[in-house]
Every structure is written in C-alpha cells, then in structure tokens.
C-alpha positions, 0 to 999 in steps of 0.5 A: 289952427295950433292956438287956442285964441286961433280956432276962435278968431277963425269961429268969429271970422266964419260967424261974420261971413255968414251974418254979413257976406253975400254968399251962393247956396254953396258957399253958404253951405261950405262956410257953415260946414267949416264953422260946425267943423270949427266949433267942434274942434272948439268943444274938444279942446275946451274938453281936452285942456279941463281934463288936463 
C-alpha cells in the first residue's frame, strides 16, 4: 500500500467483507484486525502529509 488512494480502496474493500461476506469467527476476527490495522496507518499518513 504506496499510494494514498490504495489504503482507502483496501479500507473500503475490508468495510464491505465484514457488511456483506459470510464469514467464521476467525476470519471476521482477522478482517477486522486488517481494517483497524489499515485505518491507523490511514490516520498517520493524514497526520503525516498536514505536517508536510
């Protein structure tokens, strides 16, 4: 995930497994684990590029 606009099409695509996929325990578990993963990394670029 190098591009901006890639974090979000991963944070979007991450929001729509858990909303509309079937899914076990653990693999609900693990998305959702990959979507906070992602979002912070979304919340420290955004930091990041307003310091710029």
């Amino acid at each position: 995930m190098e591009n901006v606009h890639d974090i979000y099409a991963e944070i979007a695509e991450l929001r729509a497994e858990l909303a509309h996929c079937i899914l076990t325990r653990k693999e609900r578990r693990e998305t959702q684990q990959r979507l906070d993963q992602a979002l912070t990394e979304a919340e420290r670029r955004q930091r990041e590029a307003e310091g710029a």
